[in-house]
C-alpha positions as CSV (number, residue, x, y, z in Angstrom):
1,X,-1.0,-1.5,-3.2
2,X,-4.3,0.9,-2.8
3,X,-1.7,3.7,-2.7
4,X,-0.8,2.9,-6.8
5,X,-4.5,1.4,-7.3
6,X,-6.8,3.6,-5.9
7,X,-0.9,12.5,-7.9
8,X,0.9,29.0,4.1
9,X,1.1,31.8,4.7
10,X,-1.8,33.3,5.7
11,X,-1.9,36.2,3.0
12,X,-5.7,36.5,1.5
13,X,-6.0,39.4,-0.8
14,X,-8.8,42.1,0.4
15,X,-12.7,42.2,-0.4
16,X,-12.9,43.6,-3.8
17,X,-14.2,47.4,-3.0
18,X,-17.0,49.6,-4.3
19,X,-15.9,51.3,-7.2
20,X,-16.1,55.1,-7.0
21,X,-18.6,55.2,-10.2
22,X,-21.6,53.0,-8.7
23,X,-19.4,49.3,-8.3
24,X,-21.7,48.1,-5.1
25,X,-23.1,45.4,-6.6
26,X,-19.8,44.3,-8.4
27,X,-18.6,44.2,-4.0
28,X,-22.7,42.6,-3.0
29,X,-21.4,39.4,-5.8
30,X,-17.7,39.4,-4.7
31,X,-19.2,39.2,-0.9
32,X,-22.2,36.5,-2.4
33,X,-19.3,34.5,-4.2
34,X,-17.4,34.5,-0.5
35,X,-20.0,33.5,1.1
36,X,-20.2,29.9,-1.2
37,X,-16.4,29.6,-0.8
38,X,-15.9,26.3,1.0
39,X,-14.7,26.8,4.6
40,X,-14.9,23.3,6.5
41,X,-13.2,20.7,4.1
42,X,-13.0,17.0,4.9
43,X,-10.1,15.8,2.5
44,X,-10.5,12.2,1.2
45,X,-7.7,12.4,-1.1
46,X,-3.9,12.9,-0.2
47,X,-2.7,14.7,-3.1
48,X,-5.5,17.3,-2.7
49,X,-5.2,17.8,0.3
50,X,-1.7,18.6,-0.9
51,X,-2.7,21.4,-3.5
52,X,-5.1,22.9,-0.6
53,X,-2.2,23.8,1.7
54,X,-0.2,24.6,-2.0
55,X,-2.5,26.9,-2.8
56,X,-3.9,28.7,0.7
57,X,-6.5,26.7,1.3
58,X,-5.4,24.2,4.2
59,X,-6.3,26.2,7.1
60,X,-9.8,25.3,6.3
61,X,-9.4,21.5,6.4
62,X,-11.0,19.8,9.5
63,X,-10.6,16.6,8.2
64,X,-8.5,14.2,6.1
65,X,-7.4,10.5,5.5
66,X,-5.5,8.5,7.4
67,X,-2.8,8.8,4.5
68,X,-2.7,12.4,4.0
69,X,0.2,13.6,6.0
70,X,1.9,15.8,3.8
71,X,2.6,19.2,4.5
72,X,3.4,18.3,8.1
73,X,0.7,20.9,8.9
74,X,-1.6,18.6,7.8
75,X,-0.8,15.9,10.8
76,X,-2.9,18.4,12.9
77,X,-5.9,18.0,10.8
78,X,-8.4,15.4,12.6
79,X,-7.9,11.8,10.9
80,X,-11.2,10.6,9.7
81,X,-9.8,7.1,8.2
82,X,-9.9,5.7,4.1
83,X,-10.7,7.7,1.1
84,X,-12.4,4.9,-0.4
85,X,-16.2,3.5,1.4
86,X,-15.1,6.0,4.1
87,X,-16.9,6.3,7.4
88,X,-19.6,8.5,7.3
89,X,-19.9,9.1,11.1
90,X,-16.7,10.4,11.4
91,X,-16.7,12.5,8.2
92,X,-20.2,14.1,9.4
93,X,-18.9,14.4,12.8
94,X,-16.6,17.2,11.5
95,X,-19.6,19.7,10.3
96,X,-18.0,20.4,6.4
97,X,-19.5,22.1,3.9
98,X,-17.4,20.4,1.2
99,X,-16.0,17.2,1.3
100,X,-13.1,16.0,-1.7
101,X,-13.7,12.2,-3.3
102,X,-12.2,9.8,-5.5
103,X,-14.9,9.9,-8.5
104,X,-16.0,6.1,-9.0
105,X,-18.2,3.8,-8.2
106,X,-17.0,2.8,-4.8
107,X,-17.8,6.5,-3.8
108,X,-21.1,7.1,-5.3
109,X,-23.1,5.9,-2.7
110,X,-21.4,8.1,-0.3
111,X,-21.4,11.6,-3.0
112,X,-25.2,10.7,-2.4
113,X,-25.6,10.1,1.1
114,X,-23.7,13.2,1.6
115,X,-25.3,15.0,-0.4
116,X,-28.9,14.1,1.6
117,X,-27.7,15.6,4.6
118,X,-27.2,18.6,2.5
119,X,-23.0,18.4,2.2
120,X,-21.5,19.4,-0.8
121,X,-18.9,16.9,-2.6
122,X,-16.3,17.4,-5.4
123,X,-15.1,14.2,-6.9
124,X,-12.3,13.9,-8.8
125,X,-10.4,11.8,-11.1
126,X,-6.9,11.0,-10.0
127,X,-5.3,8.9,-13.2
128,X,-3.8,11.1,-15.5
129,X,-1.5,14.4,-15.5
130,X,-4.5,16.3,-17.5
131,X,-6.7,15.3,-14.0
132,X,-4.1,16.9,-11.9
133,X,-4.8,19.9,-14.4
134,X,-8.1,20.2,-13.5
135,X,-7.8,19.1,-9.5
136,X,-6.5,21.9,-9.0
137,X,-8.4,24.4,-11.1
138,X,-11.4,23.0,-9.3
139,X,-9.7,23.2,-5.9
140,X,-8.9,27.0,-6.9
141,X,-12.6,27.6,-7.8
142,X,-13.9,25.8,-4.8
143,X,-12.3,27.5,-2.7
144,X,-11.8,30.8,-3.7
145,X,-8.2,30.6,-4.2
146,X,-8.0,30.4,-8.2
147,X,-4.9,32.7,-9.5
148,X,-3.3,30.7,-6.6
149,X,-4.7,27.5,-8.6
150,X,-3.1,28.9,-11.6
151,X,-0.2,29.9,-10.4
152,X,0.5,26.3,-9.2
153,X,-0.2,24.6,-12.1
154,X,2.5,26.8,-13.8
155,X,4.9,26.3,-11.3
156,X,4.4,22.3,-12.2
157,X,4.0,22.7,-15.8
158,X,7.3,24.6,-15.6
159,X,9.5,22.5,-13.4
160,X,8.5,19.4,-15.6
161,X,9.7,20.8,-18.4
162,X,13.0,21.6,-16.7
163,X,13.5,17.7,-16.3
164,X,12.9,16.9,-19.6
165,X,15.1,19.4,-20.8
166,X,17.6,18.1,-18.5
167,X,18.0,14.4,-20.0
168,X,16.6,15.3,-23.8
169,X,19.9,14.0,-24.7
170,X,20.6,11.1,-22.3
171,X,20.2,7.0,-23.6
172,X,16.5,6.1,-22.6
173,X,16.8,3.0,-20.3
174,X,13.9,0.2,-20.6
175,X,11.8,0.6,-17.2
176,X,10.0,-1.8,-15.1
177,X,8.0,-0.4,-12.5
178,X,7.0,-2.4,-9.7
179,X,4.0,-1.8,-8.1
180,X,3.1,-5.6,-6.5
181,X,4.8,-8.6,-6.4
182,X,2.3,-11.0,-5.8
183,X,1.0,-11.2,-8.8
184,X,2.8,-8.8,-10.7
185,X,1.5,-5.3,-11.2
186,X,2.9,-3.0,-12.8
187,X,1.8,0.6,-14.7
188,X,0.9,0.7,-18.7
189,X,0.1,4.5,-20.1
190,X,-3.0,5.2,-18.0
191,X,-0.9,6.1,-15.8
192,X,0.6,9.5,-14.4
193,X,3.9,7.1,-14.3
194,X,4.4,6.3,-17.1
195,X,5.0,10.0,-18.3
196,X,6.8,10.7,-15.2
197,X,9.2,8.1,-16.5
198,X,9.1,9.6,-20.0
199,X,9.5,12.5,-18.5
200,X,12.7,11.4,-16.6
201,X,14.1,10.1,-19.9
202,X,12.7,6.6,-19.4
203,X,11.1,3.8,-21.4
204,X,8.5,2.2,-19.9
205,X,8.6,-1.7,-20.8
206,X,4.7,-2.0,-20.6
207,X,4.2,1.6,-22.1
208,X,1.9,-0.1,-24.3
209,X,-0.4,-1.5,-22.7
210,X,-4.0,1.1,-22.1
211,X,-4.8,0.1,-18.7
212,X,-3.3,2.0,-15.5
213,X,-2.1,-0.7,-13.6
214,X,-1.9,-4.1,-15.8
215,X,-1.2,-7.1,-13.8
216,X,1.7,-9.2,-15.8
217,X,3.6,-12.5,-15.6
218,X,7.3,-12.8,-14.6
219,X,7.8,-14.5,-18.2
220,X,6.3,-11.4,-20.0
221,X,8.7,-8.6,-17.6
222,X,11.7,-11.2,-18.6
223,X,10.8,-11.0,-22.3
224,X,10.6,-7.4,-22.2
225,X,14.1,-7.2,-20.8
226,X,14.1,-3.9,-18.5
227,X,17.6,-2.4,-17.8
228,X,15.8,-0.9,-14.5
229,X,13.7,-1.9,-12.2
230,X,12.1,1.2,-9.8
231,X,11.3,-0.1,-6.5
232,X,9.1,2.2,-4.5
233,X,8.9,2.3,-0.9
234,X,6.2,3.5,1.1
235,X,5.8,3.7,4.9
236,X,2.4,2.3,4.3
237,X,2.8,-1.0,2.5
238,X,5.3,-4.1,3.4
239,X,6.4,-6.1,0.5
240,X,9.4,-8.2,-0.8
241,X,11.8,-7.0,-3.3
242,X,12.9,-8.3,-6.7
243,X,15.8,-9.4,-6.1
244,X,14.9,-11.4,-2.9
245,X,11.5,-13.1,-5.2
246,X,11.8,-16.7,-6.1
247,X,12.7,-16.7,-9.8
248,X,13.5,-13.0,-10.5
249,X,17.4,-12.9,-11.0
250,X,16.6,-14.1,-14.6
251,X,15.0,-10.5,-14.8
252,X,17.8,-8.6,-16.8
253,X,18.0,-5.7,-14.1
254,X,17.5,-7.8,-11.2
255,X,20.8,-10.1,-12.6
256,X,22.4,-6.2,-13.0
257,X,21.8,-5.3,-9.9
258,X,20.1,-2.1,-11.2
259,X,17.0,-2.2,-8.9
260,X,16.6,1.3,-7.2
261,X,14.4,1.9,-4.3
262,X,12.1,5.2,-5.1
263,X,10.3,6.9,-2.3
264,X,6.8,5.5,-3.3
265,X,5.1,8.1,-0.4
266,X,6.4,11.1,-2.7
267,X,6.0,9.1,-6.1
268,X,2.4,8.0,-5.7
269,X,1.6,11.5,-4.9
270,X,-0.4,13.4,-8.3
271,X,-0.3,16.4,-6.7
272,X,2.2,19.7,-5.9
273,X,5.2,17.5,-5.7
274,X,4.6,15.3,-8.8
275,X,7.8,17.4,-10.7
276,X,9.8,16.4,-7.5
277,X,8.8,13.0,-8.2
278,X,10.2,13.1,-11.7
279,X,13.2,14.2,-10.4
280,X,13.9,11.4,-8.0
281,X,13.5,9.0,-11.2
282,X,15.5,10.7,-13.3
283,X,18.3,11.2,-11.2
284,X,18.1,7.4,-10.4
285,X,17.9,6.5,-14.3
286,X,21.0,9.1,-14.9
287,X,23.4,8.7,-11.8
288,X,25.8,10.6,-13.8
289,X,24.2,13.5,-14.7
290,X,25.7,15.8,-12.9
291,X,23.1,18.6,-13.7
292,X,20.6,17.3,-12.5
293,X,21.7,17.6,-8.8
294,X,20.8,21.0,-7.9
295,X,17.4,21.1,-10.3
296,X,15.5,23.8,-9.3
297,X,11.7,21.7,-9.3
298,X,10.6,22.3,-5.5
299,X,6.8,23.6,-4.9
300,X,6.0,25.7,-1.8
301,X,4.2,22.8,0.7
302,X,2.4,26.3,1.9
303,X,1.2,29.3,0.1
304,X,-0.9,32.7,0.1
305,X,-5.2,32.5,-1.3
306,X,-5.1,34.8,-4.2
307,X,-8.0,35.1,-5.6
């Protein structure tokens, strides 16, 4: 549940030179501007610890959560435990000079206490697709990285938009999304989801309600009548599913037998891989569409710091 309720090459371009007409200085800032580049990150947040590696940047992470897996390069990076009230001894312990947080109230105390011993933070807002936007801009600028930063969010802009192309013309089935069973939780549009499953030529059935991750009643998901129910699976969490839950087989898709396990470890990801994520849904909600097989939507797990 804190998964949903909480989205290398090692090419650098060269130090800017001295230009022939008197450009030292322009080189003294460029060097000045390196030298306040983060270089020892402790990640607190999987998806960007995601866009570091996307975008150059993961060779200088000497820490993340326990979660934070993904690009495989990252299991190498030392574990310091939860992104959320995390343990200060062990994030210390790895000397960074930055270290990535959920923004909120449960990690104020810590942006401060960090910030006494003289450790820089960056928190950041994790919600909405227009947050991812700006993760990694700021990741870009933090880092020194930023037309890689640029050149990732176009890559995700662009592959979204390739998936909405692909089932413009498709029937829109009514989506339940199934966060929690116990009580029922489910996303309304304050979430990345919900236009992930727009985006996959879905209707969300809660759609209208404003908060993220609405808890509901049984009665309200069987009035609503979904056609789908997505199912997502992590490694992380063990739960029931619909159609084993007292009660549910009067849920129209349960009764249809159109429930559809989703990889929730790739889904509940706002980062790189969020078009990916799309795709999975879309492909689920339009088993026939043949195009959408071989979409081209993958984002290099590694790539090059340009500046």
């Amino acid at each position: 549940m804190a998964l949903v309720l909480a989205l290398v090459g090692g090419l650098v371009e060269s130090p800017a030179q001295p230009s022939p007409a008197g450009g030292a200085g322009d080189a003294r800032r460029a060097d000045e501007a390196r030298r306040d580049e983060a270089r020892r990150i402790v990640s607190l947040i999987p998806a960007a610890t995601e866009i570091l590696f996307a975008i150059g940047a993961g060779d200088r992470l000497v820490g993340r959560t326990r979660w934070g897996v993904y690009p495989a390069p990252a299991r190498a990076v030392p574990d310091v435990g939860d992104g959320v009230r995390p343990a200060l001894e062990l994030v210390v312990a790895q000397q960074p000079d930055l270290v990535i947080l959920y923004a909120g109230a449960e990690n104020a105390g810590v942006a401060e206490r960090l910030g006494d011993l003289g450790i820089s933070t960056l928190s950041l807002h994790h919600d909405t697709l227009a947050d991812l936007d700006r993760n990694i801009l700021a990741l870009g600028e933090a880092t020194g990285c930023s037309t890689s930063a640029r050149r990732l969010q176009s890559h995700i802009r662009e592959a979204l938009s390739r998936v909405t192309a692909s089932v413009r013309s498709r029937d829109r089935a009514r989506v339940y999304y199934d966060v929690w069973a116990d009580p029922p939780i489910t996303i309304g549009r304050g979430s990345y989801l919900d236009v992930l499953i727009q985006t996959a030529g879905g209707l969300n059935v809660f759609g209208d309600l404003v908060d993220p991750s609405p808890q509901v009643s049984l009665e309200a998901i069987v009035a609503r009548g979904p056609d789908v129910i997505l199912h997502p699976v992590s490694r992380h969490e063990q739960r029931s599913a619909p159609e084993e839950r007292p009660g549910w087989t009067i849920v129209p898709a349960v009764g249809s037998g159109r429930v559809h396990r989703i990889d929730g470890d790739l889904a509940h990801r706002l980062g790189p891989r969020v078009a990916e994520a799309a795709l999975q849904i879309a492909r689920v909600l339009h088993p026939d569409a043949s195009d959408l097989r071989d979409l081209p939507v993958d984002t290099p797990e590694q790539g090059p710091c340009l500046r």
